[in-house]
N, C-alpha and C positions, 0 to 999 in steps of 0.2 A: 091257902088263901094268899093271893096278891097283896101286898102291901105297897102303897103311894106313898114315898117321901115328895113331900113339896119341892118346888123349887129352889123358894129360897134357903132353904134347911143344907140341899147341893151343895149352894154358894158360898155359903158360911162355913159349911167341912171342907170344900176346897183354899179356903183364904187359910183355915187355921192349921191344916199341913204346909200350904207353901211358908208360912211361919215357922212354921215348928224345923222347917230344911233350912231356912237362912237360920235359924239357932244353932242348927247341929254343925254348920260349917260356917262361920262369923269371919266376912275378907274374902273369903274365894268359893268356888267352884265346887259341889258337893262330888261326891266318888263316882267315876263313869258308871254307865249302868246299858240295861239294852236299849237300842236308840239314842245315847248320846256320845258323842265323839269330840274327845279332848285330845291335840293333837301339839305336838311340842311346841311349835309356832304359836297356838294360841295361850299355852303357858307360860311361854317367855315372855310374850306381850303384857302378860299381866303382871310377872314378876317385875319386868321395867317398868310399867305405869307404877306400881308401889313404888319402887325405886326413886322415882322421879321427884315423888312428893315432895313439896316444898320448896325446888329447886327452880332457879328461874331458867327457861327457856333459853338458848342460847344458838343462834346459825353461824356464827364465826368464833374465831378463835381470839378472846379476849390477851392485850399485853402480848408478852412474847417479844419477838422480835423480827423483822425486815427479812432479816438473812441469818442463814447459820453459824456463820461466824460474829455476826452481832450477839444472837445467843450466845455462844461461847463466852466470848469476852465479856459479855454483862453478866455471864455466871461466875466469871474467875474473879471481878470486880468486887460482886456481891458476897463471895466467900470470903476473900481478905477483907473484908469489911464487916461479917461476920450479919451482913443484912440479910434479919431474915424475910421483911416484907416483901422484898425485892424476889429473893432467891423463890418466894412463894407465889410469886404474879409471874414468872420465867416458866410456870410448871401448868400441867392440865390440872382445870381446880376439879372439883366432883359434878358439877355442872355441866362441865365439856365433857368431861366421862360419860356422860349417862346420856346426853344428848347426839356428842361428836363421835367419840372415841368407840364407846362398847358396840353399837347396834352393827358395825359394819366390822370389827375386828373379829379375827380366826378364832381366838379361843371362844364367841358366843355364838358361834355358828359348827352346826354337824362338821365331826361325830362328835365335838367336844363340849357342847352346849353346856358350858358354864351361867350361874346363873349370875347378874349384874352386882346383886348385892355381896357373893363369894368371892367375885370377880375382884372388887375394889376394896376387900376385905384385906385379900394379899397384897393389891398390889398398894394399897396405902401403908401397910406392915413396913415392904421391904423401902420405899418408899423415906420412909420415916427413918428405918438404918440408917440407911445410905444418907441420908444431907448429915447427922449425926455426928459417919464416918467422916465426909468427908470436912464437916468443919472442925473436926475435934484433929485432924490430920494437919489441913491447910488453912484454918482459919484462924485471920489474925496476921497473916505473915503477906509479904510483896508477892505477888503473883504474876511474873510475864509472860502477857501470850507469844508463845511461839508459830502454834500451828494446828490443825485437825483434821481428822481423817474417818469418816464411816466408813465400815467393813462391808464390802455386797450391795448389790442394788437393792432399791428402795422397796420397800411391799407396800403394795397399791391397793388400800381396803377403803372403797368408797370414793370419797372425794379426798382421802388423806395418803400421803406419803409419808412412811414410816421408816428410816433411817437408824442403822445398829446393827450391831454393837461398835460403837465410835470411839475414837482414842484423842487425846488430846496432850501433844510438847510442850510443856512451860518450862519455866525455869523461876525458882525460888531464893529470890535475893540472888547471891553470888555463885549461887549452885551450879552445879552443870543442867546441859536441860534433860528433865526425865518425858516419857509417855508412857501414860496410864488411860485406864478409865474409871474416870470419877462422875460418870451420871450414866442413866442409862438409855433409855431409845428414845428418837426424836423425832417430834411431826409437825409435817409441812401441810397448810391448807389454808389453798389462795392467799399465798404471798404472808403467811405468817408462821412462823415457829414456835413451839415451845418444847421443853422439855416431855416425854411420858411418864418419867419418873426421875428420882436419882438415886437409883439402885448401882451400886459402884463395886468395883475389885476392893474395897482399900479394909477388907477386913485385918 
């Protein structure tokens, strides 16, 4: 014997599994199956849009500075002076990360597909060393600029120019002058620089 389910009887067991599938997977995407296609592109997309939340939008590079030697010199400033507000507006904040910096850089693209949020996981880590090292090294003390110098030509991801690993001559009070690298890679985009990080030699 044939049995007729109504129509709307359908509608009702179709609404209360597509419920029951956003419960089982709450934020993303339920496990591929036959007919649907999750393809690395659209998983990044969505791990940046999380990423993103809360963060204000951003197409230029906020602070910074003119030129790379104004960089410079406003970082050696800011370390003898032990400023951290300064040393912190010189740098990509998480903003320019997520909006400037990740989508177009190597490590978030094949074969490395890093995801955004691991991404800035480390590089805030080493990040955090590094200004640590270097004020707990030179901060506090006369800083003269001498001179600088990036290694290599620039990597060209996007609209950004990425400059590094850089060395920088000072000289400390009466010192002779030394070169080191006390920050780490630097980028240029339309006529503005900032730090990428300040992951530094000075372990």
């Amino acid at each position: 014997m044939l049995l007729t389910v109504p129509r709307g009887a359908l509608l009702a067991l179709a609404l209360l599994a597509g419920c029951q599938d956003r419960d089982a997977h709450p934020g993303g995407a339920p496990p591929a199956g036959p007919g649907t296609s999750y393809t690395p592109d659209s998983v990044r997309q969505v791990e940046l849009r999380r990423f993103r939340e809360g963060l204000d939008s951003v197409a230029e590079l906020q602070g910074g500075a003119p030129t790379r030697e104004a960089l410079v010199r406003a970082f050696l400033d800011a370390v003898a002076a032990r400023d951290s507000a300064t040393l912190a507006s010189l740098r990509l904040s998480r903003a320019e990360f997520a909006w400037l910096y990740y989508p177009t850089n190597p490590q978030a693209l094949p074969p490395y597909d890093l995801d955004p949020a691991t991404y800035w996981l480390t590089h805030h880590a080493q990040d955090g060393k590094g200004l640590h090292n270097v004020l707990e090294r030179l901060g506090g003390r006369p800083l003269e600029f001498v001179g600088e110098r990036c290694e290599g030509e620039a990597s060209r991801q996007g609209e950004n120019r990425v400059y590094g690993p850089c060395l920088v001559r000072l000289r400390t009070g009466h010192a002779d002058t030394s070169e080191g690298r006390v920050f780490g890679l630097v980028i240029e985009r339309r006529g503005r620089w900032k730090f990428v990080s300040y992951a530094n030699d000075l372990d």
